[in-house]
N, CA, C and O atoms as a CHARMM CRD file, in Angstrom:
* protein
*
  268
    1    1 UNK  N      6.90700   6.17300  -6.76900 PROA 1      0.00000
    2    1 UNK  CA     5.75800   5.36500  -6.43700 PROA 1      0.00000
    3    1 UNK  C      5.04000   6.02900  -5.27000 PROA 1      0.00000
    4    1 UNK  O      5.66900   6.46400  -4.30600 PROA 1      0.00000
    5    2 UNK  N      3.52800   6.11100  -5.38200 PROA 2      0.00000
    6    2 UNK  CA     2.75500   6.64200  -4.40200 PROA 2      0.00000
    7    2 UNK  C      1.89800   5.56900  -3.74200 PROA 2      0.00000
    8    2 UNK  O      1.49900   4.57800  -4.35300 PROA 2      0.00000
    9    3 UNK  N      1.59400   5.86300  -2.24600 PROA 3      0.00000
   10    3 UNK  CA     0.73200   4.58400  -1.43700 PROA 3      0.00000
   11    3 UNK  C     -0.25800   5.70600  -0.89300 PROA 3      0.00000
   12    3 UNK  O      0.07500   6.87100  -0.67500 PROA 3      0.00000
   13    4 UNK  N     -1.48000   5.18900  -0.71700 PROA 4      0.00000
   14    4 UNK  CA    -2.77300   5.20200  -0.29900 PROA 4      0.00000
   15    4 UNK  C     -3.61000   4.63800   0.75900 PROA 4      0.00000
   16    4 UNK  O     -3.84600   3.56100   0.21200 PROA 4      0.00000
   17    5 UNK  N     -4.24900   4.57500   1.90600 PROA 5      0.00000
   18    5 UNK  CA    -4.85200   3.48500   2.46600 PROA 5      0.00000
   19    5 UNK  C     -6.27800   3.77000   1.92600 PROA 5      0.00000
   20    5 UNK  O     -6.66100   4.87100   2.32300 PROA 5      0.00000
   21    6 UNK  N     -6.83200   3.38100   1.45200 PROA 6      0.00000
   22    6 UNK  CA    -8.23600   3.32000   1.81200 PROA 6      0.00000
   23    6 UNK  C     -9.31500   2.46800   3.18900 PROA 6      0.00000
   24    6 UNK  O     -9.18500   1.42400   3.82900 PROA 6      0.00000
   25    7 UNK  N    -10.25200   3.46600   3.16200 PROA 7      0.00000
   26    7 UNK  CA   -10.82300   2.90200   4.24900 PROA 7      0.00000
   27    7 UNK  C    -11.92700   2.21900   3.68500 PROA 7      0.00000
   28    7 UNK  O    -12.68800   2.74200   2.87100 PROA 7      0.00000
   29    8 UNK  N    -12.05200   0.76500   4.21100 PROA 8      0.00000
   30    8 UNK  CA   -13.27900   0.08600   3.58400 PROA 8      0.00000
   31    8 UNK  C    -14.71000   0.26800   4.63700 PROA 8      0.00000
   32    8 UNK  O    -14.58100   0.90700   5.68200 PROA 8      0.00000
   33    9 UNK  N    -15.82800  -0.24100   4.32600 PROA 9      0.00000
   34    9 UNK  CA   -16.92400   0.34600   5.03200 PROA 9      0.00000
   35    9 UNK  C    -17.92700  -0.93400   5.14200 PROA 9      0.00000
   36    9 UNK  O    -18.20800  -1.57300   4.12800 PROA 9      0.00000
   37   10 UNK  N    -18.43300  -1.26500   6.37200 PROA 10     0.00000
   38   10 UNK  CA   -19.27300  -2.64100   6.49700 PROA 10     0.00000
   39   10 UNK  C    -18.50800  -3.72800   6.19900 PROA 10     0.00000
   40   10 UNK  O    -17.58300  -3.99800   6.96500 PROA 10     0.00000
   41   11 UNK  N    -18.72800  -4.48400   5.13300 PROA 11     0.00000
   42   11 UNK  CA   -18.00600  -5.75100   5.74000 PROA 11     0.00000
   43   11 UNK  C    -16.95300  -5.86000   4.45500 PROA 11     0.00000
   44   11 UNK  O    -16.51100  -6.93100   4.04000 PROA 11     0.00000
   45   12 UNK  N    -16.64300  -4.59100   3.92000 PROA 12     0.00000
   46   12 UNK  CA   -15.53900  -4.11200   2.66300 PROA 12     0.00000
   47   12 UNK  C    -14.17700  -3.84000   3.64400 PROA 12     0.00000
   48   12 UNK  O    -14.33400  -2.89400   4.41700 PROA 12     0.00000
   49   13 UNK  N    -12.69800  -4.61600   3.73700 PROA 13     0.00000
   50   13 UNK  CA   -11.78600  -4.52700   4.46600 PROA 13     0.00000
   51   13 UNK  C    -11.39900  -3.07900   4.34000 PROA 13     0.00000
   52   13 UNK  O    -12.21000  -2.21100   4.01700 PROA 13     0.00000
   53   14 UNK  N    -10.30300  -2.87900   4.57200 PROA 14     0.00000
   54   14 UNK  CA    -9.27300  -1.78200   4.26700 PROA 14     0.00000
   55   14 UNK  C     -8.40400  -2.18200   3.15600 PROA 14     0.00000
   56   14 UNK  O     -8.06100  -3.35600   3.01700 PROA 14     0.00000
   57   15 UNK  N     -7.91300  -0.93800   2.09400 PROA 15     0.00000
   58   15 UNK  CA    -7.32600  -1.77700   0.91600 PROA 15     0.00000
   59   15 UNK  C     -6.00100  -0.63600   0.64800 PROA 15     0.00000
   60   15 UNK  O     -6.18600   0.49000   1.10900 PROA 15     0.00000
   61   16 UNK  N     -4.78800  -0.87900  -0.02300 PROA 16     0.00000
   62   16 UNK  CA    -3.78100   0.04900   0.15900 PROA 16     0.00000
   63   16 UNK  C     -3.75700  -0.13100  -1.53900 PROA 16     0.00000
   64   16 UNK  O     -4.11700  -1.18600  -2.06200 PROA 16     0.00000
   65   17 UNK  N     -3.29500   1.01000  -2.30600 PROA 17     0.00000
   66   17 UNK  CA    -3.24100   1.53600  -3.22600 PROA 17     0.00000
   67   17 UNK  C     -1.70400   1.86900  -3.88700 PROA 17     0.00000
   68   17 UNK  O     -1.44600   3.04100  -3.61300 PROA 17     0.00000
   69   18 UNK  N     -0.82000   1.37200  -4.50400 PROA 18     0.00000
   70   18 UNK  CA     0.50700   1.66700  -4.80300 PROA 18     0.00000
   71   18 UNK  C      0.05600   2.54200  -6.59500 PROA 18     0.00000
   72   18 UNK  O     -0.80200   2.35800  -7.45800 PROA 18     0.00000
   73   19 UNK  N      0.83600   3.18100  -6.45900 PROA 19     0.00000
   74   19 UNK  CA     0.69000   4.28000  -7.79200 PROA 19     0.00000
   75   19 UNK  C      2.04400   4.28300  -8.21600 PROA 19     0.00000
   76   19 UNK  O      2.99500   4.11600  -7.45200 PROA 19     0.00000
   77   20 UNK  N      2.16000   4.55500  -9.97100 PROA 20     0.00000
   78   20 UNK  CA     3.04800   4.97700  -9.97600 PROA 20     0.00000
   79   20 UNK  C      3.46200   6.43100 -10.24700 PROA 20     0.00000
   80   20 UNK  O      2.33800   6.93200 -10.27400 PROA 20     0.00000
   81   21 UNK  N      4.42600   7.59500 -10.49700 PROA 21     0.00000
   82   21 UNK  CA     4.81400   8.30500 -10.71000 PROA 21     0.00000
   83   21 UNK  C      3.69300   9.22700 -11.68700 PROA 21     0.00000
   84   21 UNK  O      3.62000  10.45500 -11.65800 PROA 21     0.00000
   85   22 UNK  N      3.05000   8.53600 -12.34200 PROA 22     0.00000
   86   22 UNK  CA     1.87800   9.05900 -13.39800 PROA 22     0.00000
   87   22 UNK  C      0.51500   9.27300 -12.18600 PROA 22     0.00000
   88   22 UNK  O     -0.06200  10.34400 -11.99900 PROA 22     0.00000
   89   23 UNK  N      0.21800   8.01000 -11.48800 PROA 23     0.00000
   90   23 UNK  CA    -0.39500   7.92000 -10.45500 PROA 23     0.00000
   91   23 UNK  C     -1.29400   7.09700 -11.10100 PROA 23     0.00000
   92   23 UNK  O     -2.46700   7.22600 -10.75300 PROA 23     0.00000
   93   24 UNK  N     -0.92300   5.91300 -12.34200 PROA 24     0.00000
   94   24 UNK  CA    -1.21000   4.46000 -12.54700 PROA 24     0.00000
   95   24 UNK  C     -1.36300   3.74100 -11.59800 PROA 24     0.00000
   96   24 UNK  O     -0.31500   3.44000 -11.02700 PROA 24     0.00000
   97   25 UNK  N     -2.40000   3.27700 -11.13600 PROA 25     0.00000
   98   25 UNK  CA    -2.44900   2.00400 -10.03800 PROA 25     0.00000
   99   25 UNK  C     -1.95500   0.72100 -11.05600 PROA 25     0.00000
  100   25 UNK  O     -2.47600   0.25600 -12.06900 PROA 25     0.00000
  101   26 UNK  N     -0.64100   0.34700 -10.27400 PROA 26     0.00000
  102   26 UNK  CA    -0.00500  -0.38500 -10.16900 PROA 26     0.00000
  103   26 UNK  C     -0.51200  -2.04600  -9.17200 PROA 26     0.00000
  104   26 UNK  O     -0.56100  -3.13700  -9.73900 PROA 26     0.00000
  105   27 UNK  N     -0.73600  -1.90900  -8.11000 PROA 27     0.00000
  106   27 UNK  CA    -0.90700  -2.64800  -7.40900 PROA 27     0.00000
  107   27 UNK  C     -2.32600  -2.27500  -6.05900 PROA 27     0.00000
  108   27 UNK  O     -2.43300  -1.10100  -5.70500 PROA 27     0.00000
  109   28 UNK  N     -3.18500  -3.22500  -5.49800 PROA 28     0.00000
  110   28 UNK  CA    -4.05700  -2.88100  -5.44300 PROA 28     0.00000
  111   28 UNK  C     -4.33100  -4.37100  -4.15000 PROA 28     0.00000
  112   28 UNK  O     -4.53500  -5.50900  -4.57100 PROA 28     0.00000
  113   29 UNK  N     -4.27800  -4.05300  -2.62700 PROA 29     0.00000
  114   29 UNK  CA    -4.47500  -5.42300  -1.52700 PROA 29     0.00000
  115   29 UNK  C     -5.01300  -4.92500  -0.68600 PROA 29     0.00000
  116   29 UNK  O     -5.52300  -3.80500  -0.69200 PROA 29     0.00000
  117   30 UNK  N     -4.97300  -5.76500   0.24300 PROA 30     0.00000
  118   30 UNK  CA    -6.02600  -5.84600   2.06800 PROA 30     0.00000
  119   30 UNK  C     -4.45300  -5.12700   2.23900 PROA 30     0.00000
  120   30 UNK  O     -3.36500  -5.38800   1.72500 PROA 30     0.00000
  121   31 UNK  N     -4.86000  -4.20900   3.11400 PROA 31     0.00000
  122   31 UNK  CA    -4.47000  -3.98700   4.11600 PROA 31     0.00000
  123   31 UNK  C     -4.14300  -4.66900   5.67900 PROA 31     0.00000
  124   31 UNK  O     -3.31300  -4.30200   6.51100 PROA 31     0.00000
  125   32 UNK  N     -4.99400  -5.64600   5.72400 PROA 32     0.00000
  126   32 UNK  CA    -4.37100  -6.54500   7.20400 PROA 32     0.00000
  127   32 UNK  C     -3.51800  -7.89300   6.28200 PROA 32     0.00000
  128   32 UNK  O     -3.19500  -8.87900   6.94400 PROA 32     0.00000
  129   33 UNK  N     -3.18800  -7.86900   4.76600 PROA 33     0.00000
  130   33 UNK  CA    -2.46800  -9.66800   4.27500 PROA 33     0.00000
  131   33 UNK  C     -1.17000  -8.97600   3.68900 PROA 33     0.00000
  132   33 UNK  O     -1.18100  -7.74500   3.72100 PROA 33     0.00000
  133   34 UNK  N     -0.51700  -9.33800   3.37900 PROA 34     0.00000
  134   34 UNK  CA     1.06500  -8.95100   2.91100 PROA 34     0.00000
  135   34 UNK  C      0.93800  -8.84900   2.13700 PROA 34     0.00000
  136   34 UNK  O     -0.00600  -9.52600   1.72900 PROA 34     0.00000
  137   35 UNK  N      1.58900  -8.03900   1.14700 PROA 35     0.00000
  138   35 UNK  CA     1.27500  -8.21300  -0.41400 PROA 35     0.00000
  139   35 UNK  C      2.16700  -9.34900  -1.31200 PROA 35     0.00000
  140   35 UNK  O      3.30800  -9.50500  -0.87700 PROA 35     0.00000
  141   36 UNK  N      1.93600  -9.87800  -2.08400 PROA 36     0.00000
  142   36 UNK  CA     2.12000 -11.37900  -2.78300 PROA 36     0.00000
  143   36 UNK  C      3.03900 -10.46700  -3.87200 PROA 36     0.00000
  144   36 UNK  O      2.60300  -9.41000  -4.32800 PROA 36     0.00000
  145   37 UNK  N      4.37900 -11.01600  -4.23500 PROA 37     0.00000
  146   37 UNK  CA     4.82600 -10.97800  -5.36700 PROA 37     0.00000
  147   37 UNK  C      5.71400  -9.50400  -4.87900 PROA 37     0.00000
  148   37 UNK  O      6.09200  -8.88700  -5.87500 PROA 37     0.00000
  149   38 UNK  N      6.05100  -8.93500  -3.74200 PROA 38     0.00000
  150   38 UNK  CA     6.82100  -7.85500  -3.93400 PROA 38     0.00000
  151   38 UNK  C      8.02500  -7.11000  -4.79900 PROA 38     0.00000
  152   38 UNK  O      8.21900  -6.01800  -5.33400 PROA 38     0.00000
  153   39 UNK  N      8.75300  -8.44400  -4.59600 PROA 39     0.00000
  154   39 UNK  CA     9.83300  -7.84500  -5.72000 PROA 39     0.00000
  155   39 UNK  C      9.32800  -7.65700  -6.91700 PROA 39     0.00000
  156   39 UNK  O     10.22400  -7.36600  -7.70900 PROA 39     0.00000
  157   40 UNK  N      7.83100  -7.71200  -7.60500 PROA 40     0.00000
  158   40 UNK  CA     7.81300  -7.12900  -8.43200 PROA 40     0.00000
  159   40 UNK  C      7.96500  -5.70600  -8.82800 PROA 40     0.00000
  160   40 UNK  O      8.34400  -5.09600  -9.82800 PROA 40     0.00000
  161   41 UNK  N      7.42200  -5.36400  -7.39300 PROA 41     0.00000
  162   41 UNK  CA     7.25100  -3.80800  -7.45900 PROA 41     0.00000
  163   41 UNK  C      8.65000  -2.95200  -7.06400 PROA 41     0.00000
  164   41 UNK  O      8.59400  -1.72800  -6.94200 PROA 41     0.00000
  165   42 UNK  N      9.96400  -3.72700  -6.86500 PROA 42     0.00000
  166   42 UNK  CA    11.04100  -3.04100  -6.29300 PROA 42     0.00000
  167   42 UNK  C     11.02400  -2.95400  -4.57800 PROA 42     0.00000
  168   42 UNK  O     11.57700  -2.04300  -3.96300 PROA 42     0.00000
  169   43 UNK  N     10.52200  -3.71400  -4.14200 PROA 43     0.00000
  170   43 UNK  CA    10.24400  -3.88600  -2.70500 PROA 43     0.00000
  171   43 UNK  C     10.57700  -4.99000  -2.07600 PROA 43     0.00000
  172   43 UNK  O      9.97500  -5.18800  -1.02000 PROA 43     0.00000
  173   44 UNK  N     11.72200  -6.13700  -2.56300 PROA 44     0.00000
  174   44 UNK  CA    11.88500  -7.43900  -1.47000 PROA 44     0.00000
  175   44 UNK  C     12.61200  -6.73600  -0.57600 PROA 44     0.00000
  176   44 UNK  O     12.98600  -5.56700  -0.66500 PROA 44     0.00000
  177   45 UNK  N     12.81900  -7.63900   0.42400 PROA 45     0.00000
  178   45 UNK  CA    13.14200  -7.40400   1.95600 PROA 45     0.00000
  179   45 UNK  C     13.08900  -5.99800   2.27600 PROA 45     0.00000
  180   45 UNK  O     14.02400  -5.35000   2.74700 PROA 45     0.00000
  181   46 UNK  N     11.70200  -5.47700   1.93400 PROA 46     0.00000
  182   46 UNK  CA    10.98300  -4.05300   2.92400 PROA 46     0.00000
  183   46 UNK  C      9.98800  -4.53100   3.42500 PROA 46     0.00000
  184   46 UNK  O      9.24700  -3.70500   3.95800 PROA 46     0.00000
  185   47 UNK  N      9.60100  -5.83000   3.47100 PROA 47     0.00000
  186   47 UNK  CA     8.04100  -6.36300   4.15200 PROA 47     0.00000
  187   47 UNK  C      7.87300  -5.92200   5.47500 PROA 47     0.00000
  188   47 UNK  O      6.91100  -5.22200   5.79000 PROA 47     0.00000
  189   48 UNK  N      8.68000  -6.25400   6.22200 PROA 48     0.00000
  190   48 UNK  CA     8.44400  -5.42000   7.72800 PROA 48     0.00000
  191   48 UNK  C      8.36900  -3.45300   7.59500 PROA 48     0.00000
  192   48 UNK  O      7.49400  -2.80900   8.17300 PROA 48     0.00000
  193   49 UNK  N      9.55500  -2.75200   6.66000 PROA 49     0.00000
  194   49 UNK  CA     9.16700  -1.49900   6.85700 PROA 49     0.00000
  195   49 UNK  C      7.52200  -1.27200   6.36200 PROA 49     0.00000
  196   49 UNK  O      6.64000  -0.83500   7.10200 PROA 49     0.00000
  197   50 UNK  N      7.32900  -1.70900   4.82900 PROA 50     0.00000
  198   50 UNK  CA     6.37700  -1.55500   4.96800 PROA 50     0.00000
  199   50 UNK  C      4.48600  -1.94100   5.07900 PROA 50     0.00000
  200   50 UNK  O      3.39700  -1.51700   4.69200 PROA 50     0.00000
  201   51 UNK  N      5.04400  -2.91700   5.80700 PROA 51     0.00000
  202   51 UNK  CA     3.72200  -3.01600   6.77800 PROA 51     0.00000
  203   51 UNK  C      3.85000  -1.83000   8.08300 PROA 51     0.00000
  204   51 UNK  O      2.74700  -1.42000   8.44200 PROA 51     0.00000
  205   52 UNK  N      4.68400  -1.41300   8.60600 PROA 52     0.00000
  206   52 UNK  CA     5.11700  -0.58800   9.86100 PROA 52     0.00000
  207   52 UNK  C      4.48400   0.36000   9.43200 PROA 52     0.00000
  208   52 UNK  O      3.59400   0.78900  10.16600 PROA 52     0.00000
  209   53 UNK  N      4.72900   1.08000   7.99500 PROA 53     0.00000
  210   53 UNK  CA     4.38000   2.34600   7.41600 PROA 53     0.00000
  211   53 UNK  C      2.50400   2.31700   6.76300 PROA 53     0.00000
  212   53 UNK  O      1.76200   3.28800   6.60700 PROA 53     0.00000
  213   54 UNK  N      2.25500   1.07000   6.54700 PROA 54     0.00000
  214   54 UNK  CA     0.68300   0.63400   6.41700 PROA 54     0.00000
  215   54 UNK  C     -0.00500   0.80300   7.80400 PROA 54     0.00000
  216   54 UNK  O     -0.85100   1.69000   7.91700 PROA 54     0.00000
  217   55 UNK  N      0.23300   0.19400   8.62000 PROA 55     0.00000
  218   55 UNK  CA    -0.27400   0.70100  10.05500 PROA 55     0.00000
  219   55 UNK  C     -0.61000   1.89900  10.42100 PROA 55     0.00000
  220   55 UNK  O     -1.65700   2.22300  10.98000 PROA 55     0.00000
  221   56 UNK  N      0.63900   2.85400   9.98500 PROA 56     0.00000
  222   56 UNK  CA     0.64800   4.01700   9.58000 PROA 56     0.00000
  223   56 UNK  C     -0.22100   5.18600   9.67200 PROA 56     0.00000
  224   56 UNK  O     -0.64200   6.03900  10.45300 PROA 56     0.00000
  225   57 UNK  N     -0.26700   4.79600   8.52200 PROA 57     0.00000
  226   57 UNK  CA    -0.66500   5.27400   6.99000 PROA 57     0.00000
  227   57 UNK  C     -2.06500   5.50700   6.94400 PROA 57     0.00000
  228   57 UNK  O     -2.90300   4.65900   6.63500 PROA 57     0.00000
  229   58 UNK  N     -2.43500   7.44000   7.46600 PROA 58     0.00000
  230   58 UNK  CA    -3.81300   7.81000   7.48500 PROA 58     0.00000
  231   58 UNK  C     -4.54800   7.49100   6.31500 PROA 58     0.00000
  232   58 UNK  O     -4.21100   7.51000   5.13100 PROA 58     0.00000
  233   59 UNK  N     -5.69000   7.17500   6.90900 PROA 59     0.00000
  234   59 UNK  CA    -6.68400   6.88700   5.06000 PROA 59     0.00000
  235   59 UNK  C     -6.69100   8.21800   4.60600 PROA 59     0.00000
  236   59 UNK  O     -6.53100   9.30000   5.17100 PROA 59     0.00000
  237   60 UNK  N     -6.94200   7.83300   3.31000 PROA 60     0.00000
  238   60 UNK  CA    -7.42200   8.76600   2.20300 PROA 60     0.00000
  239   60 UNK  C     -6.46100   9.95700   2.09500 PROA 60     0.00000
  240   60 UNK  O     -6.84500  11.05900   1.70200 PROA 60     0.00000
  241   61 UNK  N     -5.46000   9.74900   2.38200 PROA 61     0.00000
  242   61 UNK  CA    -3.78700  10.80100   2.16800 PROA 61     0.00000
  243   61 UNK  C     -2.78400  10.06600   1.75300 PROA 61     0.00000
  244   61 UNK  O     -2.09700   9.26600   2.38900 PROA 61     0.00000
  245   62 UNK  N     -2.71300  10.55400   0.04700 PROA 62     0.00000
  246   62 UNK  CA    -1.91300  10.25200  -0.67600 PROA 62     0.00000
  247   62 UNK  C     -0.04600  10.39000  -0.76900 PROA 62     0.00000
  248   62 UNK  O      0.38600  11.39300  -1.33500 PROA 62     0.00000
  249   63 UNK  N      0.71600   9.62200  -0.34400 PROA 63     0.00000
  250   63 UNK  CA     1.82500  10.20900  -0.07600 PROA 63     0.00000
  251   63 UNK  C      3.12200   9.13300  -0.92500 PROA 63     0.00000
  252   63 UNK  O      2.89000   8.09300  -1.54100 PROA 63     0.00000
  253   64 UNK  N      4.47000   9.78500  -0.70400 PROA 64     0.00000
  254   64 UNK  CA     5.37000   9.44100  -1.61500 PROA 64     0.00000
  255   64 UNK  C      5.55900   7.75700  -0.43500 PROA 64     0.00000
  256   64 UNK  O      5.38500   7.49700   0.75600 PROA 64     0.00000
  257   65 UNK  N      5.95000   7.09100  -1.53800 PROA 65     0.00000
  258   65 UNK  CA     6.43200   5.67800  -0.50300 PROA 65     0.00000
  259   65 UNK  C      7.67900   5.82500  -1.10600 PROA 65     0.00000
  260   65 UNK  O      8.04800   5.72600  -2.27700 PROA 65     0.00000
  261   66 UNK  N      8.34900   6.12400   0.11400 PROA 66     0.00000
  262   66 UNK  CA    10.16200   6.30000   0.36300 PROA 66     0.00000
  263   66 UNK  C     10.56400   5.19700   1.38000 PROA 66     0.00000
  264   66 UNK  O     10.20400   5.41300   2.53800 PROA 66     0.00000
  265   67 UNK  N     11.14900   4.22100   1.17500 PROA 67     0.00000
  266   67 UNK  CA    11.65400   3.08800   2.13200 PROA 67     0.00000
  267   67 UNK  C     12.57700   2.91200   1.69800 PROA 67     0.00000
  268   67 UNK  O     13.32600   2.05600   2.16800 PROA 67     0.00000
């Protein structure tokens, strides 16, 4: 799975991008709200790592999400 930040512009937030392995967008949120439904994606109890790693997480550099 790959993560993304995008940077939003005027009154468009910031939005984070989860991919999968193909680089299918999978999942697709704000960047400042938690994402809803994690364990779908193989991610319960990583909510604190990764928001830590969203904070992060330069825009527009695509990288592996390893947690």
């Amino acid at each position: 799975m790959y993560i993304i930040k995008v940077k939003g512009k005027a009154k468009i937030p910031d939005y984070i991008q989860l991919r999968d392995d193909n680089f299918v967008l999978i999942a697709y949120f704000r960047a400042d709200r938690p994402l809803k439904n994690i364990e779908k994606y193989g991610l319960e109890g990583k909510e604190e790592e990764l928001q830590k790693l969203i904070t992060e997480l330069p825009f527009g550099k695509l990288q592996k999400l390893s947690l």
